[in-house]
N, C-alpha and C positions, 0 to 999 in steps of 0.2 A: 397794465402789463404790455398791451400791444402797441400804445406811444410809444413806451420805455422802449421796445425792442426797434420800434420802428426809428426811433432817435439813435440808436447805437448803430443801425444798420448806416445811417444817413454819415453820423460820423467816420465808419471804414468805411463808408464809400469816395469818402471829398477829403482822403487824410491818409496816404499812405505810410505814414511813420505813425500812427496808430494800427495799422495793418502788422507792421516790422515788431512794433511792441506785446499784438499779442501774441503771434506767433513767438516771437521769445517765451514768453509765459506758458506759453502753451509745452515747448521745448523743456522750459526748465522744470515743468511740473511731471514730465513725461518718466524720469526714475523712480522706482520703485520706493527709494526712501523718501521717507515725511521729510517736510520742510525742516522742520526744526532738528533731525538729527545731525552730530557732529561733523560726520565725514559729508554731508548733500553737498559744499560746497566742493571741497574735491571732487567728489563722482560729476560734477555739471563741470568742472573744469576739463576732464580727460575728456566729457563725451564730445564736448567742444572740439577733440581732435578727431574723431568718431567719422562714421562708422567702423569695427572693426572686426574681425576675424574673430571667434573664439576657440583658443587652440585647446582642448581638454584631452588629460592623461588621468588613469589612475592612481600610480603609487609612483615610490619615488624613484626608482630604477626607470623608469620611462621620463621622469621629469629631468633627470641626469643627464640622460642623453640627451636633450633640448640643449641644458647648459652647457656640456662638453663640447656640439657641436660649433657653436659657437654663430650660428646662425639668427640666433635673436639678438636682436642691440633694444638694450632696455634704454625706455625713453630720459632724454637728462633733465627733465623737470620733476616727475610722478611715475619713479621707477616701479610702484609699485603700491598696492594698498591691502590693507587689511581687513576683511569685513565678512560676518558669520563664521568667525571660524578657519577661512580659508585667507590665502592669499593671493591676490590678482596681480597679477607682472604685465604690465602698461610696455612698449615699445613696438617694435616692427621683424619683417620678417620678407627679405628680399623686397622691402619698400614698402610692404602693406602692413595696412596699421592691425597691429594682433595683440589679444589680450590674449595671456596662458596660464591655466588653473590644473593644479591638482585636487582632483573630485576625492579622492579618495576610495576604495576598492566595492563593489558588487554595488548592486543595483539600487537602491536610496540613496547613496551617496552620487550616486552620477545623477540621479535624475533630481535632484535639491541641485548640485551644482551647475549644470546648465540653466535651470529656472530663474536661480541668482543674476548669473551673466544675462539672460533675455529683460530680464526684470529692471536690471539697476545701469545697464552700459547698452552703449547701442551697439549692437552686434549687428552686421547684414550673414552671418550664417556660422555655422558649427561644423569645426574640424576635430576628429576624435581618433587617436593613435593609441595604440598599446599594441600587447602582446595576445598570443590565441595560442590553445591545444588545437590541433590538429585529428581531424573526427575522417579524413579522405586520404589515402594511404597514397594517392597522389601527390600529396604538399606536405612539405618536409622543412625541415628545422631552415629558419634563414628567411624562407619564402614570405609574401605579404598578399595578403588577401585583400581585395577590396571588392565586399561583399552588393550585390543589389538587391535581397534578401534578408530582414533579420528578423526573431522571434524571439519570444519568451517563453521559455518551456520547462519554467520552475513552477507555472501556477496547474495544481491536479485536483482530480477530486477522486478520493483515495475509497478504491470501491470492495464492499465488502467481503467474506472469505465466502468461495462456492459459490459466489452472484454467478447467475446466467448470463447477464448481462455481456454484448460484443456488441464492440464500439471501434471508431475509427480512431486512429493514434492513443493504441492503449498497450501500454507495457505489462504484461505478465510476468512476475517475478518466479513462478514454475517453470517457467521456456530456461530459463536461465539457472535451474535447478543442479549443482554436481555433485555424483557425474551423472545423473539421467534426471529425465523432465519428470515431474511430478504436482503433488497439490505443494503451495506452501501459502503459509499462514498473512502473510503479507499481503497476498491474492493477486492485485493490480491498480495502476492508475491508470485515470484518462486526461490528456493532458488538454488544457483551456485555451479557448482565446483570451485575448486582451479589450477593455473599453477603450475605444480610442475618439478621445475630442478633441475637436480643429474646431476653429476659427469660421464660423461662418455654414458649420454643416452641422446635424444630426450627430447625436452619439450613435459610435456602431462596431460592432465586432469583430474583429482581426485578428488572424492569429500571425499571417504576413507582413511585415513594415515593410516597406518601397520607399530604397533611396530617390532622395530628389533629382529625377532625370535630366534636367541640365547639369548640374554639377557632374553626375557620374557621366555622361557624356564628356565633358574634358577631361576628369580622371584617366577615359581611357584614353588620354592621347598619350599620358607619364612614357616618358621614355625615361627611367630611372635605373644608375649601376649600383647594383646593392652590392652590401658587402659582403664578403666568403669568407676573412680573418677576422676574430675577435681580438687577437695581438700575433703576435710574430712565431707564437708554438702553436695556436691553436686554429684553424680551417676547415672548411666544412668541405667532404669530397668533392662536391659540385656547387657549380654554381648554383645563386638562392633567384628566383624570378618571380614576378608581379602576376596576379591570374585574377581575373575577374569575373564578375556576376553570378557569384559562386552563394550559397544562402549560407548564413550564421545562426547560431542559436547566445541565448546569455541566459545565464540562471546562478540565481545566491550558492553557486556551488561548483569547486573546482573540480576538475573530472579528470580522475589520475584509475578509469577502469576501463577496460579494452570491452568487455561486454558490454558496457551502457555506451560507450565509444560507437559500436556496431551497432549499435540499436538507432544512436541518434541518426546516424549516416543512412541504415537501410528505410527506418521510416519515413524522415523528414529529409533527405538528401541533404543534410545538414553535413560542410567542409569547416568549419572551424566551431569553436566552441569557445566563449570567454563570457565576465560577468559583470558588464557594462552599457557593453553596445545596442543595444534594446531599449535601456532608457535613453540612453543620450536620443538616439533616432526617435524616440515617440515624443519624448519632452519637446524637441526644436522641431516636429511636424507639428505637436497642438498650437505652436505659435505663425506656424505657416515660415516657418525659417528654414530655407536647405542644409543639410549636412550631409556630412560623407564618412565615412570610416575607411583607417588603414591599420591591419593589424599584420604583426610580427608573430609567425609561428618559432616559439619556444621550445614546444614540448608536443608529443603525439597523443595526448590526453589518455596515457596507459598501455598505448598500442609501442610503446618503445621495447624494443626485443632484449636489446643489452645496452646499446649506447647513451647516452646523456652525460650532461657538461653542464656546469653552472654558468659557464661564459654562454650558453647557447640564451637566453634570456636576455642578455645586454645585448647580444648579436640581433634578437628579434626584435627588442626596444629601435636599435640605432635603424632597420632596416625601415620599419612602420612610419620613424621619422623622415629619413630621406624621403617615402615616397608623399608622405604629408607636408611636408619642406618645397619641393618641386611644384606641387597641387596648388600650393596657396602661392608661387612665383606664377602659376599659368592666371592667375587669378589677377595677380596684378599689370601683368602683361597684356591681359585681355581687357582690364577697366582702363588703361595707358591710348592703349588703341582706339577703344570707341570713344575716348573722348578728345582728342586732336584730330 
């Protein structure tokens, strides 16, 4: 055995096109599919153009806006491929090479679909756009969040009726009793952290995710004009504006209640609310991948008095893109520079 190693050492050292050879091998073994699956040749052929950007949205009113804008030029060899279900759109995006996936909505579906992309394409990092409820009576329809802050605050352990028990971020469903507070049967929850494994550390407990601090450091530079017309009848009073390092929450569950609305804001100082952004950030930190999120406030998650517009949701779609549009241009701008 120690010839054998010692003889193969001897050959990379006095043979740099055995060096060149297994580094290809090494490359081409490096996707997630088997050798022998159908598409491996495709997927080695795009990574070949690689590394790239992975742009994820959830449904398809946010993937609309991608195509509408017109900002992606799908590549003219492998516009695109099909695999688990999903569909990968291969091309670029202000020069940098971008792959872009619809995950499909709440939280399994985002966090299977980023895995995909780490997994089978070379991705250098994760960009995630959609839409958000608004939990900060601050940020208003139009606006984009881009949070340095996100949690998950669907996992509880649902505690019994009349427990003694007082716990830190625990919701009482008596507090919220109408019209006056009382016992009710529901009791309360206490809501969980998260297991969080990386690459190289301990497992450990989080209920915080923390965007990747270089990224969000150029994020803040976005000098981005969003939009204020959905078309030519419809406009939002004021202008929609960018606000940052602001915390998010995601959870399998849309929140259209001005009570649970105030709860999340006064416990968790949680300003947006959607049911995504949680996995995508934990999936692309277990791989030690940065990502960033930019989300379009839609909706005030309940807290809307009288107003609302179905146009106000393409408005927050197209807004989350521009500022993720500009983000992945600072991106290419910045790899332009350090390398001439």
């Amino acid at each position: 055995m120690e010839i054998g190693l010692a003889f193969c050492r001897g050959i990379l050292a006095n043979n740099p096109a055995a060096v060149s050879l297994l580094l290809a091998l090494l490359l081409h073994r490096a996707s997630g599919l088997p050798a022998t699956h159908p598409l491996r040749p495709a997927v080695d052929e795009i990574n070949e153009s690689g590394p790239f950007i992975g742009l994820v949205m959830a449904y398809s009113a946010e993937s609309d806006a991608l195509r509408s804008s017109g900002e992606f030029i799908p590549s003219n060899h492998l516009p695109w491929l099909d695999l688990y279900g999903r569909r990968f759109h291969i091309g670029s995006i202000r020069d940098v090479n971008v792959i872009h996936v619809m995950s499909g909505r709440r939280r399994l579906n985002a966090g299977v679909t980023v895995q995909i992309l780490l997994d089978i394409f070379s991705v250098r990092g994760i960009v995630h756009y959609g839409t958000t409820g608004s939990a900060n009576d601050s940020m208003s329809f139009g606006d984009v969040s881009i949070p340095k802050y996100v949690a998950f605050t669907g996992s509880w352990t649902w505690m019994k009726f009349d427990s003694e028990t007082k716990m830190a971020n625990m919701l009482s469903f008596a507090a919220y009793n109408a019209p006056a507070e009382g016992k009710n049967l529901l009791s309360s929850v206490v809501f969980k952290s998260e297991d969080l494994f990386v690459d190289g550390k301990p497992m450990n407990e989080v209920f915080w995710l923390q965007m990747e601090s270089q990224w969000y450091e150029i994020a803040k530079q976005l000098k981005v004009e969003l939009q204020r017309c959905a078309n030519e009848s419809f406009c939002l009073p004021d202008d929609p504006k960018m606000v940052f390092g602001l915390k998010a929450s995601t959870a399998d569950v849309f929140v259209d209640n001005a009570a649970y609305r105030q709860f999340l804001f006064n416990e968790f100082g949680v300003s947006t609310v959607d049911q995504e952004s949680a996995a995508v950030v934990q999936t692309a930190m277990a791989s030690g991948i940065p990502v960033i999120v930019f989300r379009g406030v839609s909706d005030l998650a309940g807290g809307e008095a009288t107003w609302s517009s179905s146009f106000l949701g393409d408005l927050a779609c197209i807004n989350a893109l521009k500022a993720a549009v500009e983000f992945i241009g600072i991106l290419g701008r910045r790899k332009t520079s350090s390398s001439s």
